[in-house]
C-alpha positions as a printed Julia matrix, in Angstrom:
701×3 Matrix{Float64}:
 54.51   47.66  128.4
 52.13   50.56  130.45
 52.51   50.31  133.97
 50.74   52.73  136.83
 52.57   54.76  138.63
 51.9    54.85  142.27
 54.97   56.13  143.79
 54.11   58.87  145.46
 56.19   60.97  143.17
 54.66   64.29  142.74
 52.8    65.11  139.31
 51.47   68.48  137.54
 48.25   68.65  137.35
 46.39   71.1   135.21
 42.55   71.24  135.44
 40.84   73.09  131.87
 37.69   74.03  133.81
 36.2    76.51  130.85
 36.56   79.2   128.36
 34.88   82.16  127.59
 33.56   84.29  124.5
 36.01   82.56  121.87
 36.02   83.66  118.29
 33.66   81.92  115.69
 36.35   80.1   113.44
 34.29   77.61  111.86
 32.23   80.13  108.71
 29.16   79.6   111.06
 29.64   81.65  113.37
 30.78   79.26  115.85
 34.06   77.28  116.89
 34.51   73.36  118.19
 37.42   74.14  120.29
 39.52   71.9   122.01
 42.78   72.76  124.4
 46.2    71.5   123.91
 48.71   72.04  126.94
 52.44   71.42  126.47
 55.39   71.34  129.56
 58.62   69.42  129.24
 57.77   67.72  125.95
 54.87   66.18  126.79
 51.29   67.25  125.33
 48.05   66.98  125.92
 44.52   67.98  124.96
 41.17   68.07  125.98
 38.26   66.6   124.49
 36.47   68.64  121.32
 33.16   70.96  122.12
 31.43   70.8   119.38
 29.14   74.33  118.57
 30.44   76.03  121.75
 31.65   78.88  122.09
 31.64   78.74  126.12
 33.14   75.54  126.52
 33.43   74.1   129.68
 35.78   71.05  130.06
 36.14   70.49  133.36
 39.26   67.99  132.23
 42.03   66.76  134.5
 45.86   66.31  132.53
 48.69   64.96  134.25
 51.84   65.84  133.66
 55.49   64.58  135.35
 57.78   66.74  136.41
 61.44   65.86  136.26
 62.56   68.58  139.14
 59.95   70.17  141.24
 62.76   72.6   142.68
 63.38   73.97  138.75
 59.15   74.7   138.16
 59.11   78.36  139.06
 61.56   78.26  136.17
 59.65   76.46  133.54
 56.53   77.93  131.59
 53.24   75.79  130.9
 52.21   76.4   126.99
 48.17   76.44  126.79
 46.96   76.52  123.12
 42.98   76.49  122.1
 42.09   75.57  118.47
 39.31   75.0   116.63
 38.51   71.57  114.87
 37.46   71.91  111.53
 34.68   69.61  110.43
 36.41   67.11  108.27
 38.86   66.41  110.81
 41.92   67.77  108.55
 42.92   71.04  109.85
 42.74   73.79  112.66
 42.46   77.01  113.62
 43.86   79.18  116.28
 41.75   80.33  118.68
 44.25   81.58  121.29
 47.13   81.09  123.8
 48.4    81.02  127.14
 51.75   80.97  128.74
 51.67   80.58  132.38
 54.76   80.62  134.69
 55.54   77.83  136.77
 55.53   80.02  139.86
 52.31   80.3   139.85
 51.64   76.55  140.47
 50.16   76.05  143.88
 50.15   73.11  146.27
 46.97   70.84  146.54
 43.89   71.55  148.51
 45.12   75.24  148.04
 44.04   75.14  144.22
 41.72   78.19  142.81
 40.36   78.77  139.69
 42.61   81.56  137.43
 41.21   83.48  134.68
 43.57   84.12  131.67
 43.08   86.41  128.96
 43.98   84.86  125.38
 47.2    85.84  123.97
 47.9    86.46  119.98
 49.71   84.02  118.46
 51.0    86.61  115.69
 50.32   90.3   115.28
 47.71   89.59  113.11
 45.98   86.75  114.71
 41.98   87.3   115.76
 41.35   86.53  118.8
 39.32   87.2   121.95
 38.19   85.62  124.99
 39.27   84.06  128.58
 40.35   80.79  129.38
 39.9    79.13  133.15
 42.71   77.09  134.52
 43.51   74.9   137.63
 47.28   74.76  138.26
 48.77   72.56  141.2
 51.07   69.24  142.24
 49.76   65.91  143.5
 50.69   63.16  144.65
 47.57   61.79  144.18
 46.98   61.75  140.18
 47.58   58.57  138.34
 50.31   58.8   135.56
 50.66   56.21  132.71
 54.01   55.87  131.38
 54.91   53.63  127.78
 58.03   51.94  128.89
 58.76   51.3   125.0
 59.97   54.17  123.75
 60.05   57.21  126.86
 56.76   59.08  125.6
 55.14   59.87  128.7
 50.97   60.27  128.49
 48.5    60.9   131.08
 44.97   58.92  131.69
 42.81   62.22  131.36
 44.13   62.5   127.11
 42.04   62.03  125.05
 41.44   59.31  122.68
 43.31   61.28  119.86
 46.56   60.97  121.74
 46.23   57.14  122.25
 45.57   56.39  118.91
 49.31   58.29  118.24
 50.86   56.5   121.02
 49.76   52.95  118.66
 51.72   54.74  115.79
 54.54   55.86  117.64
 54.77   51.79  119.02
 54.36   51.0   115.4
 56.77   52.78  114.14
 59.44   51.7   117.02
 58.2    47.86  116.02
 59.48   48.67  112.49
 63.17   50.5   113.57
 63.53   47.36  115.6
 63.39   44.83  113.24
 65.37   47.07  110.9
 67.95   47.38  113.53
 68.23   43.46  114.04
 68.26   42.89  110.38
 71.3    44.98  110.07
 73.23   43.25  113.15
 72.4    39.87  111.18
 74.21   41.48  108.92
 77.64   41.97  110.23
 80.09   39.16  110.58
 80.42   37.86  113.76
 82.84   35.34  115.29
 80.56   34.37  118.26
 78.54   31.76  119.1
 74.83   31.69  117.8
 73.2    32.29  121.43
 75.58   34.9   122.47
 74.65   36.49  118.95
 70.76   36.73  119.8
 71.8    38.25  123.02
 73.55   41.04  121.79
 71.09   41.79  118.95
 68.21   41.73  121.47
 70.24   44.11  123.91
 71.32   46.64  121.46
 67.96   46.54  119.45
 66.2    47.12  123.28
 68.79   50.05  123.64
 68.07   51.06  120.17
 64.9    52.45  120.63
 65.18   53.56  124.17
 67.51   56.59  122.98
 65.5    57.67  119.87
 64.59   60.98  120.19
 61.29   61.89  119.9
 60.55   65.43  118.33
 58.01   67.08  119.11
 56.34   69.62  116.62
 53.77   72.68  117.3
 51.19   71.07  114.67
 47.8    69.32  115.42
 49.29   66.45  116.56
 53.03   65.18  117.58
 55.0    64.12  114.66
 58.12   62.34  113.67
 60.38   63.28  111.14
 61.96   60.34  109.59
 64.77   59.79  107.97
 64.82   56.59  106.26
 61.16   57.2   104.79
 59.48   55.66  108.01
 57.04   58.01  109.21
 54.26   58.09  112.0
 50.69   58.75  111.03
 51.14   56.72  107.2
 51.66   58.89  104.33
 54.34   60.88  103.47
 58.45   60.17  102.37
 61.4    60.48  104.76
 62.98   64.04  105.31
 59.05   65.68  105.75
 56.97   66.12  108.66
 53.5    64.21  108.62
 51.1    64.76  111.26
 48.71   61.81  112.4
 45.95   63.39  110.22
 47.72   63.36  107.18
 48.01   66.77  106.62
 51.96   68.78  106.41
 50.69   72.2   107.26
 53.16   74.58  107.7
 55.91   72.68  109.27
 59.7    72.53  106.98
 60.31   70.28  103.91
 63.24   69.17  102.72
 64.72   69.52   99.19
 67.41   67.89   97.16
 68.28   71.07   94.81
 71.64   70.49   92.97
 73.32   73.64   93.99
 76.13   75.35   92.99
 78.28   74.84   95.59
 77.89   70.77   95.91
 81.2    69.12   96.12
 80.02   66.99   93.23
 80.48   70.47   90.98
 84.27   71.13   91.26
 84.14   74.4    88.28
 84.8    77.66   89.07
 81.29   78.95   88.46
 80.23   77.56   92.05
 82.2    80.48   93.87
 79.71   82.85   92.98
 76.36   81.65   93.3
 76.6    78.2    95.71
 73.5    78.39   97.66
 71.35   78.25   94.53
 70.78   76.25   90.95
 72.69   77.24   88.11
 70.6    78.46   85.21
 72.3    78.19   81.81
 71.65   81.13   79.86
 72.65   82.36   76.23
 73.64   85.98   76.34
 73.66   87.92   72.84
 75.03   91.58   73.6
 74.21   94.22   70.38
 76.4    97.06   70.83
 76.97   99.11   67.61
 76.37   98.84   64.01
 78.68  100.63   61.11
 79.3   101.47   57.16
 75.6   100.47   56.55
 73.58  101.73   53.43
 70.52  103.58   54.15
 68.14  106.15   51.58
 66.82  108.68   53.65
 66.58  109.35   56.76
 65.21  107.44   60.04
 65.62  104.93   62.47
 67.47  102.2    62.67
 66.72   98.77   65.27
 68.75   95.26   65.81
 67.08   92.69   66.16
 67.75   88.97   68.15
 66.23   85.93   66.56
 66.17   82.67   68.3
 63.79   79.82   67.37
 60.29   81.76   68.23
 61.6    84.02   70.56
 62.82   87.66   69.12
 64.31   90.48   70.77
 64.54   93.86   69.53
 66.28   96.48   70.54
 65.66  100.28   71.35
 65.85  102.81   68.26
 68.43  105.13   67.92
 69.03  107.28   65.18
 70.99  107.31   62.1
 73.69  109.74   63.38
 74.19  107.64   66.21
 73.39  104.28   65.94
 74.73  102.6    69.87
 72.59  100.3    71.4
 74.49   98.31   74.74
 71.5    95.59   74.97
 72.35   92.51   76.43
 69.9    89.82   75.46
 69.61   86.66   77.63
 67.75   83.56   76.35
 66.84   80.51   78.7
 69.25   77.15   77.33
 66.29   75.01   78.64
 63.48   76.75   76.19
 66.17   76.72   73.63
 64.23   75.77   69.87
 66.69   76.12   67.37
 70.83   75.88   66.95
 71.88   79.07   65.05
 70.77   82.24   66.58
 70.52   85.45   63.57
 71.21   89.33   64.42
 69.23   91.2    61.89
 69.84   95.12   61.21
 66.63   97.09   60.15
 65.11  100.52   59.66
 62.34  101.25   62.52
 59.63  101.28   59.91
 60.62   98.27   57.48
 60.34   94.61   57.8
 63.42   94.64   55.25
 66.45   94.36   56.9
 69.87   96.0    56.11
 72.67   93.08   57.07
 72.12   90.15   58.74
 74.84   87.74   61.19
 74.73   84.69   62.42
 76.01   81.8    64.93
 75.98   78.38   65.19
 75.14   77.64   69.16
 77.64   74.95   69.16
 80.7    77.34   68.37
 79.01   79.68   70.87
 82.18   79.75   73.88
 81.18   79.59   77.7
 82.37   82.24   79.69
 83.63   80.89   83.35
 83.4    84.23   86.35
 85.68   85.87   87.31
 86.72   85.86   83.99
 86.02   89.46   82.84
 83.08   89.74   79.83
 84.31   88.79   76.83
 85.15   91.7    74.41
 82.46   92.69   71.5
 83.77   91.49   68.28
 83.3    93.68   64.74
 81.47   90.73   62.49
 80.26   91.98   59.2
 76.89   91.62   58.17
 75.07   89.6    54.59
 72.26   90.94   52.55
 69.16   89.28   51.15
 71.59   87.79   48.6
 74.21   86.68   51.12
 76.31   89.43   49.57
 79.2    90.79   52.75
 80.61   93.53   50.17
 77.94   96.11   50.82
 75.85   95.27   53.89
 78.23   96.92   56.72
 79.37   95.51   60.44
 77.96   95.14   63.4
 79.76   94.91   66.96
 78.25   91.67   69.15
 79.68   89.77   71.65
 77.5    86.15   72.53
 78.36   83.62   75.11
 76.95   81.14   77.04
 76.81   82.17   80.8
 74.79   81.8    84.42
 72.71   84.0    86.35
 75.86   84.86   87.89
 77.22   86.81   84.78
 77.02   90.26   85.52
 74.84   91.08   82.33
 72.31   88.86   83.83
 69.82   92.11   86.2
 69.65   94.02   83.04
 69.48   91.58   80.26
 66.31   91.19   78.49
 64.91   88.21   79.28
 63.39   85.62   76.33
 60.36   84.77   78.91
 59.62   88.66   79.29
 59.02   88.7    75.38
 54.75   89.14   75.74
 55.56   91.99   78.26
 54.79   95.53   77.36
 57.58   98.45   77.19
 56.38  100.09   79.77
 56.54   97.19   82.46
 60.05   95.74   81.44
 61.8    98.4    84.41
 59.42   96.4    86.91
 60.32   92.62   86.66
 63.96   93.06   86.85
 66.04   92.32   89.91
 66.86   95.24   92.42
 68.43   96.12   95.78
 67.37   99.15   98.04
 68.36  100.16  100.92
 66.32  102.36  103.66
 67.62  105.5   104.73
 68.61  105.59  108.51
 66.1   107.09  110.94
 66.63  109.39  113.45
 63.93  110.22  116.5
 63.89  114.34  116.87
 63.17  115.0   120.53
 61.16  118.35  120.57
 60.08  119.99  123.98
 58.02  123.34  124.19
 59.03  124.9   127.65
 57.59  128.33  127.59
 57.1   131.61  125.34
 57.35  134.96  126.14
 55.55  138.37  125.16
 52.82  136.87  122.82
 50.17  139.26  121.13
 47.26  137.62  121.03
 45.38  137.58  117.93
 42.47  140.02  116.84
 43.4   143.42  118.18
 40.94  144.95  120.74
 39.37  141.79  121.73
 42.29  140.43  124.53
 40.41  142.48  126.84
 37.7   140.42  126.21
 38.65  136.87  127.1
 41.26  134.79  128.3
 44.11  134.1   125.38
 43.74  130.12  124.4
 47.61  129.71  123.05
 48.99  126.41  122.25
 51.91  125.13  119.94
 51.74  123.35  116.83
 55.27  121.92  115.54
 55.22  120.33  112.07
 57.99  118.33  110.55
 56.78  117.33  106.49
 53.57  115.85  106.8
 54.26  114.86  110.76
 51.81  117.51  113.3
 51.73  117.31  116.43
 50.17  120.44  118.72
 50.44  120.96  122.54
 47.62  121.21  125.15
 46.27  124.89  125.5
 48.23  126.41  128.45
 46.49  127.04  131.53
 46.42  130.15  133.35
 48.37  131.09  136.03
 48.28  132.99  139.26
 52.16  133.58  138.75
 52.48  134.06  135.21
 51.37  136.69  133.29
 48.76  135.97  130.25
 51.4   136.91  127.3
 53.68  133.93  128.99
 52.47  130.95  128.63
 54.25  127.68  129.96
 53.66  124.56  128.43
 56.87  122.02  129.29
 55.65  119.36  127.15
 58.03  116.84  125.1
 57.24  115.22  121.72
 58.94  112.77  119.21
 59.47  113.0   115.56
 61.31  110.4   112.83
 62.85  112.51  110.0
 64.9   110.44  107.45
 68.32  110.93  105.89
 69.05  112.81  104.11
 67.35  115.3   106.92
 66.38  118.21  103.99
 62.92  118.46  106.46
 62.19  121.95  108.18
 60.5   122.46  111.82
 57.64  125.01  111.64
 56.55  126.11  115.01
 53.44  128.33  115.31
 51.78  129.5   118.43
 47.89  129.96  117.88
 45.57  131.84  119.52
 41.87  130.09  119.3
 39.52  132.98  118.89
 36.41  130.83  118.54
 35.37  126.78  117.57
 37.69  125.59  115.22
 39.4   128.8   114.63
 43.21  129.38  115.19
 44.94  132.35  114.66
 49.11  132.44  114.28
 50.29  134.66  116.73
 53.7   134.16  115.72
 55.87  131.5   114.2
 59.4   130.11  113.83
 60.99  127.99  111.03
 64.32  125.8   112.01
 66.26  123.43  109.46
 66.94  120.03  110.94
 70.04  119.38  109.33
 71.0   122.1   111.8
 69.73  120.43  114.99
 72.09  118.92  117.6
 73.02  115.33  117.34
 73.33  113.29  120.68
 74.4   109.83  121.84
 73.98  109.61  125.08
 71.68  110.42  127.71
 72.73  114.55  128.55
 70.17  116.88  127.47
 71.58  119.64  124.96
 71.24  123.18  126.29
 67.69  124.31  125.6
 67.5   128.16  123.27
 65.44  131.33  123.11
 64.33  131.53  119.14
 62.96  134.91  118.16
 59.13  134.4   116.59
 57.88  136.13  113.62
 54.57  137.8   114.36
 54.7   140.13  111.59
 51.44  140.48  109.67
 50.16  142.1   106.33
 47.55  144.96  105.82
 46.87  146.98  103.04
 46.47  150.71  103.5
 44.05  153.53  101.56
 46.16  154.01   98.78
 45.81  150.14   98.2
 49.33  149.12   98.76
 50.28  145.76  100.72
 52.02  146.72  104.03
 54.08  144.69  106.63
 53.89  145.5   110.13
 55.73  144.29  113.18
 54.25  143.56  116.22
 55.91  143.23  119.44
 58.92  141.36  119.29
 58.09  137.55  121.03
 59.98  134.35  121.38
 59.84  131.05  122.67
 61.76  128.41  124.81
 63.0   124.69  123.36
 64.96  122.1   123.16
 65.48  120.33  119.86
 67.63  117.1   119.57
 67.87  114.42  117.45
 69.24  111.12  119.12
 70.99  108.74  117.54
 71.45  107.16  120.36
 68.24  104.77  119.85
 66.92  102.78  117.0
 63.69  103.85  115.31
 61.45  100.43  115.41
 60.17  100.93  112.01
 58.84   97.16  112.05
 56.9    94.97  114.31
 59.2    94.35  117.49
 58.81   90.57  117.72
 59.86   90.47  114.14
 62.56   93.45  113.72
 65.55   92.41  111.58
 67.84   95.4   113.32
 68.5    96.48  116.41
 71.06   98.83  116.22
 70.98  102.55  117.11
 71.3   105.29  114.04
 74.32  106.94  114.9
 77.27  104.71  113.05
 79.81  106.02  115.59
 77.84  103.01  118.67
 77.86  100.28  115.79
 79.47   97.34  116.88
 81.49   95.17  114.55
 79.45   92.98  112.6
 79.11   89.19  113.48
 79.15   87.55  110.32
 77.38   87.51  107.02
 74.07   86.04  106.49
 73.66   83.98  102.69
 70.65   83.61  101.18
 69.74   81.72   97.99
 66.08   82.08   97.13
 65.71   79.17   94.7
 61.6    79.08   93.74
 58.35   78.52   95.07
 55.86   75.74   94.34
 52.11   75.85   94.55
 51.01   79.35   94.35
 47.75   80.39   94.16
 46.76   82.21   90.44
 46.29   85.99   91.27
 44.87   86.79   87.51
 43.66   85.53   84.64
 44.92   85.27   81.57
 43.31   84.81   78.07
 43.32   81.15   76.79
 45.33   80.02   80.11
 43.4    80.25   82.84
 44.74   81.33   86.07
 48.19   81.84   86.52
 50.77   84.44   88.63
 53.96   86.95   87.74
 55.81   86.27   90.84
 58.87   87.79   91.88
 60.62   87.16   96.06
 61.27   89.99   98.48
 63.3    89.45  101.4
 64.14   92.13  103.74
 66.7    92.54  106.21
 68.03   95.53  108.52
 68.15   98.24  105.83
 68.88   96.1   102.94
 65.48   95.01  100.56
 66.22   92.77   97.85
 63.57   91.85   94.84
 64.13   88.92   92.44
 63.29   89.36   88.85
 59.4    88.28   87.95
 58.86   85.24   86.48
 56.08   85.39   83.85
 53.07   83.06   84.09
 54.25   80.67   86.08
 52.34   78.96   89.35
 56.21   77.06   90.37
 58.74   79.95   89.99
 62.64   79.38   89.8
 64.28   82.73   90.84
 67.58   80.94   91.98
 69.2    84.36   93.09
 71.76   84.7    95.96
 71.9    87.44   98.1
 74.1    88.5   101.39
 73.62   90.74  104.46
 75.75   91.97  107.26
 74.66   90.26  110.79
 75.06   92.45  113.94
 72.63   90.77  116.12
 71.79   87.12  116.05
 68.65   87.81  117.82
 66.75   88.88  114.87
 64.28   88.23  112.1
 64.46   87.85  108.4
 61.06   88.18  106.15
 60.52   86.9   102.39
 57.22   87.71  100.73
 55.79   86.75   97.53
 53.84   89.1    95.36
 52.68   89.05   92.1
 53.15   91.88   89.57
 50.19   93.64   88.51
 52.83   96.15   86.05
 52.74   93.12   83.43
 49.69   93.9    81.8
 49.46   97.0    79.29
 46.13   98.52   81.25
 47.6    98.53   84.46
 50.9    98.99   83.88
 50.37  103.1    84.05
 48.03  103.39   86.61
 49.8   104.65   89.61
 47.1   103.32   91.86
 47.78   98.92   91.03
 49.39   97.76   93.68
 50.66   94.74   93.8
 49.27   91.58   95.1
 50.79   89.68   98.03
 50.72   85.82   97.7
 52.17   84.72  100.84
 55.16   85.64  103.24
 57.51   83.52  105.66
 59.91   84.89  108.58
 63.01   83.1   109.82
């Protein structure tokens, strides 16, 4: 039921009069933009200008407002987007956050001019936005009794056509409701039965809550696989177009830690999928018969797949590979250990297992021990043929031999790219600002002799710290200072990283013409032997003696020194740890805390992460007789610790299923995952120092 309301009550009221010099989103150089205003979960838009980049709307949307005494303290959300042309999807065009305190009273309304905000740092945008703000008592506000939406007679048609969905929808949870109160027993009569259904069926929908999402249009997320707009199963998010953006999804991933899995392997990696893997570990061979010398290699046959070790040497002959083979892309049920020399497809001695006698090793057991097995010739002779030390079990990507295992799907990649798709950790070093301030110098010589008396001396200070220059204004004369001391008192910031090996180099130059600078004398000053601070008192500023010693050669050819007059200069060097160097984007920094360890608080709590796969990706390369296709690999970074899955090869719908902790000392504070693809794979790139790799997409929580 939609009633009017007519009570007098006072409503916002937010008049979209224009907008001005928007960005061309549309590939034709234009945009169709339309606005979308949110405040106290309600939303509504404007009408669509199609081909317009000056828009104006001149569009009335009402809004209630539960408490007008709490509006300074509520914000107004203004969004403009452009309408693609099939309807589908969106763009951004730009934003608007205005403070309710700057809602004014009617009759006293004037038109304010906003300047679009970014929605992201790397969100184009441009242009102005013109907005009436005020409260009437005036505006007519339709409410839909049915379910506690509240809309407004200036929304568009878009928004009506959801409110039909949204009754829809309700219609449906109703009956389901009443089916399932015809469902319990009951010991009433059959009128006071229909009473009660209808009164908790009415109360029912009342309290469902209605979510409301920042895509194109409002959705609901359902649970039982009833959702608004058609299309779609329960646990997503479908808009009324159709379309699931970027809004969350849920999965159903059997993890490790699932009550249904009671083993011991779960209290390693729970937040992931186990991965069954067979692990084949070649340590040593022995008492083998060789003519001549050479080179001798193991090798790990499974089905196709065949692993072969490094080559070592006849006087020494250790390898320590771990091989790890996939139990899903499993071929074959006996895996064979052959023993060879580098240059001969002969082997020496030969092993092998039956997979079904293969035992399962269960962490935090400790690895299970190599085992001397001896080895077969061609003939299946053992008398002759020598041992070989192996141990082989069937594990998860849990078992510690998993990061440095060689990995049956990394069999097509080249030698030289096998150190880039497996699993790592780094950490940053810690930052520290240095605080540099050039007060004054004393007693410089300015530079080319006889010509001071000339001109005025044009000193200034450059400080470098590695490949970090910075250089002070030129210092002005003055009627109290003499030329030879010049005062400069100006204060500069450096970031030098641990471990601080850097060096400060401080010249003063002398410019004795355009775009020539001569040293008048210089200073060098380790930084690991700067003063640390943590609070805000200054350290005690020092005289350092400059060297303004320079080199001639004399008649008789030979290289002089000589000394000029001795000159120093005035600074104070810090480096404060009592900050923390924002080496990231501030709206997205994953740590706040300053460098010095001594004003760490204690941490929080731990933060779990288990980065299971990605679906969908787009092909980065192409590869012969496949078509397109993508060597992904997962980096998430957090505070100082980065973390990089292993690459899976040529595949579009990775599985990483890696877990992965951090220490939490702010709650306030971002994560970031990114997907790249390796471009080290192939054999042509895999040396050039120059391939970067690609970035497929990247997500922040």
């Amino acid at each position: 039921m939609t009633v009017s309301s007519t009570t007098g009550r006072e409503c916002l009221v937010v008049e979209v009069v224009a907008a001005h010099n928007l960005m061309p989103k549309d590939g034709e150089g234009s945009s169709s933009p339309f606005v979308e205003i949110e405040f106290e979960n309600q939303r509504l838009r404007t009408q669509v200008k199609y081909k317009d980049l000056n828009p104006v709307w001149n569009e009335k949307l009402v809004f209630h407002v539960k408490d007008v005494a709490d509006l300074p303290y509520r914000a107004i959300e203004v969004n403009i987007f452009n309408e693609s042309r099939s309807g589908n999807s969106r763009n951004f065009l730009g934003k608007v956050r205005v403070s309710g305190s700057n809602i004014a009273k009617e009759g006293e309304e004037i038109p304010q001019l906003y300047t679009l905000d970014k929605r992201s740092l790397f969100s184009h945008i441009r242009g102005e936005i013109s907005l009436k703000l005020y409260l009437s008592t005036r505006e007519e506000v339709k409410e839909t009794r049915a379910n506690g939406i509240l809309g407004s007679s200036a929304s568009s048609s878009g928004f009506s056509k959801k409110s039909k969905k949204l009754q829809g929808q309700n219609s449906v949870m109703a009956s389901q409701n009443q089916l399932i109160q015809e469902a319990k027993p009951t010991q009433q009569g059959q009128s006071n039965n229909n009473h009660s259904k209808t009164v908790e069926n009415n109360q029912g929908v009342m309290m469902k809550p209605i979510l409301i999402n920042t895509g194109p249009v409002s959705a609901i997320s359902g649970g039982g696989g009833v959702t608004g707009g058609g299309g779609g199963g329960g646990g997503g998010v479908v808009y009324g177009n159709g379309m699931t953006e970027f809004s969350l999804k849920e999965t159903r991933p059997q993890l490790g830690g699932e009550s249904l899995k009671k083993d011991k392997t779960s209290s390693t990696y729970d937040l992931v999928e186990q991965m069954q893997y067979l692990y084949v570990k070649v340590v040593k061979a022995r008492d083998y018969s060789v003519f001549g010398g050479g080179e001798v290699v193991a090798e790990v046959k499974l089905g196709n797949y065949r692993g072969i070790t490094k080559r070592v040497s006849l006087n020494n002959v250790k390898w320590g590979q771990v091989f790890a083979f996939y139990k899903d892309c499993i071929q074959s049920s006996m895996v064979e250990v052959f023993v060879k020399e580098g240059n001969k497809d002969d082997f020496l001695g030969r092993v092998w297992f039956d997979l079904n006698e293969v035992p399962r090793r269960v962490p935090p057991d400790s690895q299970l021990a190599p085992q001397w097995y001896r080895m077969e010739d061609k003939k299946g002779d053992k008398s002759k043929s020598g041992e070989v030390m192996i141990s082989i079990w069937f594990g998860t990507q849990a078992d510690e031999a998993f990061a440095e295992a060689w990995h049956s799907k990394a069999a097509n990649v080249n030698f030289d790219g096998l150190g880039s798709i497996k699993s790592k950790v780094y950490l940053t070093p810690r930052l520290w600002y240095l605080r540099f301030k050039v007060i004054e110098a004393q007693d410089i010589v300015p530079g080319e002799k006889g010509s001071a008396m000339m001109r005025f001396p044009e000193l200034s200070v450059k400080i470098q710290v590695g490949n970090q220059v910075l250089r002070t204004r030129i210092a002005q004369p003055s009627s109290v200072r003499s030329l030879s001391n010049p005062l400069w008192n100006e204060e500069m910031m450096f970031v030098v990283a641990e471990p601080i090996e850097d060096y400060l180099l401080i010249c003063v130059e002398d410019r004795v013409g355009p775009g020539r600078d001569e040293v008048a004398g210089r200073v060098v000053i380790p930084v690991a032997g700067v003063e640390r601070r943590t609070d805000d008192k200054p350290v005690v500023s020092r005289w350092f003696n400059l060297d303004n010693s320079s080199h001639f050669t004399n008649a008789a050819g030979e290289s002089k020194v000589m000394t000029r007059f001795g000159s120093r200069i005035h600074l104070r060097v810090s480096l404060d740890g009592g900050y923390h160097v924002l080496d990231e984007a501030t709206m997205y920094s994953s740590d706040l805390k300053p460098t010095d360890k001594r004003l760490w608080k204690p941490h929080i709590g731990v933060l779990e992460m288990g980065i299971l796969g990605a679906t969908g990706l787009m092909p980065m390369k192409i590869k012969e007789g496949k078509g397109g296709s993508s060597d992904a690999y997962c980096v998430a970074k957090y505070g100082q610790k980065w973390v990089r899955t292993r690459t899976v090869i040529d595949s579009l719908s990775p599985k990483w299923n890696e877990q992965y902790t951090w220490e939490v000392f702010d709650p306030c504070t971002v994560v970031t995952i990114g997907v790249f693809d390796n471009s080290r794979i192939d054999k042509n790139t895999a040396n050039n120092a120059g391939v970067r790799d690609s970035r497929i997409g990247k997500v922040r929580i």
